[in-house]
N, C-alpha and C positions, 0 to 999 in steps of 0.2 A: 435460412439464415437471414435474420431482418438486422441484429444487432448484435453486433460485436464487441467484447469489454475484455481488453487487455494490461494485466500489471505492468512496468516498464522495466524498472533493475532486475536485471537477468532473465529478463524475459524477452524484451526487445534492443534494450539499452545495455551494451555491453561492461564490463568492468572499464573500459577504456574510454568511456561517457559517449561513444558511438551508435546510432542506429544505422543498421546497413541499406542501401539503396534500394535493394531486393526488397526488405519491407517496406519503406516509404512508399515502392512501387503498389504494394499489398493492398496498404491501408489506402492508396489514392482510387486502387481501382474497386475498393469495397463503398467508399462514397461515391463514384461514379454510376455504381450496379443499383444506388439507391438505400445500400446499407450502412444503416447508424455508425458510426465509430464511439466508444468510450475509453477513456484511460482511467483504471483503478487502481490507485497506489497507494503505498506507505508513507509519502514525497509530501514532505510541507507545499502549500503552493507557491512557496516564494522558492522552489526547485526545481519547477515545471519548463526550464528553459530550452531541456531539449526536445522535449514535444514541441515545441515555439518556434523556435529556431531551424529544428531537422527536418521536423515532419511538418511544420510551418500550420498546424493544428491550433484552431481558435473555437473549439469548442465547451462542453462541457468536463470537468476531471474531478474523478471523485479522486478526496486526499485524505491523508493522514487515518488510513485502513477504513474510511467508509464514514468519519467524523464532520469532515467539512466535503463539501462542495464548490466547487471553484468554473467560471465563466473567463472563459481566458480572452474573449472578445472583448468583453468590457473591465477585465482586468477585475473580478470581483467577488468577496463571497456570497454563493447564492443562498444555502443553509448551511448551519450545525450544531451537532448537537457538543456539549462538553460535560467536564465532569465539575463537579463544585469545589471548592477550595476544602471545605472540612474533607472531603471524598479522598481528594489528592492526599494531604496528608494522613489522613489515616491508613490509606495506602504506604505512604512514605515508612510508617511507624511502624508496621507491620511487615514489610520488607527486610530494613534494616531491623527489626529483630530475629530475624533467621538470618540475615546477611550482612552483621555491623560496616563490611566494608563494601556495600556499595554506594553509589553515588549516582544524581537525578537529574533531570531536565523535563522541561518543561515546556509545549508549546502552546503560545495562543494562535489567534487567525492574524495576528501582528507581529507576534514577538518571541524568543528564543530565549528558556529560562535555564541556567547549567549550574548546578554545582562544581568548584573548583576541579579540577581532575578529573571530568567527565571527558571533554576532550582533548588532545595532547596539545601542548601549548605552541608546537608548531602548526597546530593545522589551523586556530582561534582567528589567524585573519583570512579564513575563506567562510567564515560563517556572517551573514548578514541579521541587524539587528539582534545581538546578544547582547543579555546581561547575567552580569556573575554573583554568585551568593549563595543565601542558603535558601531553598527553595521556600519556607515559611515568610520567609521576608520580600522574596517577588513575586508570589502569586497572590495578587490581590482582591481579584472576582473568581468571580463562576465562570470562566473561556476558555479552560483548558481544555483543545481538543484531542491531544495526544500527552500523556506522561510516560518515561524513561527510567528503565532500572538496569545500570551498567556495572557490572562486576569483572574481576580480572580472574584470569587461574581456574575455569569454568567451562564447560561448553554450554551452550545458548540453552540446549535440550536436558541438561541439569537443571540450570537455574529454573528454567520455565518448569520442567516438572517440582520441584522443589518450594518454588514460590505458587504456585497458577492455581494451586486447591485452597490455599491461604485466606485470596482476594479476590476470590472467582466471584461472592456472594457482590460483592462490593464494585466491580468493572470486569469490562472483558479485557483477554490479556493473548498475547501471541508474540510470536518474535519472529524477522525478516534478515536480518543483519549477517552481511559473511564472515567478515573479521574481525568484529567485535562480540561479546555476549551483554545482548542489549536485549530487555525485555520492553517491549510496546505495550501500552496500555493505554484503551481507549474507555467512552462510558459506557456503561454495564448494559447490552444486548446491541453495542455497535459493533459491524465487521462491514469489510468489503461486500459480501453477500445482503445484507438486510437494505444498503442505501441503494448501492446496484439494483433490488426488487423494485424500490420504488421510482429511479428511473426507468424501469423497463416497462413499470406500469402507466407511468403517465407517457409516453409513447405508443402504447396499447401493444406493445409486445409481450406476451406470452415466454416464461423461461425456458419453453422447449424449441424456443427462435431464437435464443441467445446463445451464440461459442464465446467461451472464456480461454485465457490464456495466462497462466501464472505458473509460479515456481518452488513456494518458499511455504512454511507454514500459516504465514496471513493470507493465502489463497485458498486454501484448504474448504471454505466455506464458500467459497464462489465460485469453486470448482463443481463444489456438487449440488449448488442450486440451476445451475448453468444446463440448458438441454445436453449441450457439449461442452464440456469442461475438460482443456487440453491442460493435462500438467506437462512441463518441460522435461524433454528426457536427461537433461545437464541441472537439473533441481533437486532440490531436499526431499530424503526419503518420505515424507510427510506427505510432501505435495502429491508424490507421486502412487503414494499408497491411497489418494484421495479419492483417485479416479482409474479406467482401465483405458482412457483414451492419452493417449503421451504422442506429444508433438518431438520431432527431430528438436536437439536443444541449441541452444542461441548462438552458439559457433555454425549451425548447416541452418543456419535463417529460420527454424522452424516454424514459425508462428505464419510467415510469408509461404510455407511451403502449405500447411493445411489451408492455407485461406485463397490459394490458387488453386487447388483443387476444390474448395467448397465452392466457389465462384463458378468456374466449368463446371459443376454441376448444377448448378442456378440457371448457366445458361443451357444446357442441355433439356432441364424441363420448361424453359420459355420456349 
């Protein structure tokens, strides 16, 4: 185990926006042993507060399913890749014709693009930097490193089966989301898995030295490039069909409970 790369929501970060002490203790003593730590999320970087804050982590985070790159020491992005503006919407157009009632967002490495009724109108002021419209009229470069397709009256694994053969040729596409059906859409061969490789490469770590930690279908792929790839036992059938190694799930600290026994074993062969 050289390096570590763990998703956050319902992996470490509970529904209740908590990471437990047990893993902070996890993660502190996996940087002590000498082993890397990463966080790979679906998480805009302007939502990385509780790695900042909890786990008081100033590292490297990959965001927005393996699109951006994010340096939390210097507050900055390091790379990414996006999709094109024609990309987006031919996406859009393609969507809403199997789905006339869904409704889009948009993110840049800046800024938060929503269609009316995307998000409910009481939740609009915990969103930082948003603007509202029709996504034609704010998306006005090539920086979109994540697009959204939110439907109601659906489950997530409809829509994505339904829509995901569509626009596959055109981006990649997965969904994370618990209580919404919200489909993620990154540029066409971005995943957690692909950006992950290429940190582990310029590190000179080998994927059969990386444990992964995820939950949800955007893990699915980081899972199995991963030497170990823990899916959570409190996670989506998906995740968990991904792999045969399943960590204890985020209520029995799981991720804290595999990486305390990978570590006594680390020290057992020093």
């Amino acid at each position: 185990m050289r390096l570590v790369a763990s998703d956050i929501d319902g992996t470490i970060l509970s529904r209740e926006g908590l990471i437990s002490q047990r893993t902070v203790r996890a993660f502190e003593a996996c940087e002590a042993a000498g082993v890397a730590v990463v966080f790979v999320t679906g998480r805009p970087a302007r939502w990385l507060t509780p790695l900042s804050e909890q786990l008081e982590h100033t590292g490297t985070v990959i965001c927005s399913n393996g699109a951006l790159v994010f340096d939390l020491a210097t507050m900055s992005v390091v790379s990414s890749r996006a999709i094109s503006r024609s990309t987006v919407l031919e996406v859009r157009d393609i969507v809403r014709g199997l789905f006339p009632e869904s409704v889009f967002a948009a993110e840049t490495p800046a800024e938060f693009f929503m269609e009316p009724g995307f998000v409910e109108a009481r939740r609009e002021h915990q969103l930082e930097h948003v603007r509202q419209g029709e996504i034609e009229d704010l998306v006005a470069g090539d920086d979109v490193v994540k697009f959204m397709a939110k439907i109601e009256g659906l489950s997530a694994e409809d829509y994505f089966r339904a829509v995901a053969p569509h626009i596959a040729h055109l981006v990649s596409v997965t969904h994370s989301a618990l209580d919404v059906t919200m489909l993620e859409i990154a540029p066409l061969g971005v995943n957690k898995a692909v950006t992950l490789a290429e940190y582990a490469h310029a590190l000179g770590v080998p994927p059969e030295d990386v444990v992964a930690f995820g939950d949800m279908p955007n893990d699915v792929e980081m899972l199995t490039w991963a030497g170990e790839g823990y899916a959570m036992q409190s996670g989506h059938p998906r995740a968990l069909a991904a792999t045969t190694l399943h960590a204890p799930g985020i209520e029995d600290d799981g991720v804290a409970q595999v990486l305390e026994r990978k570590l006594a074993e680390v020290r057992r062969a020093g």
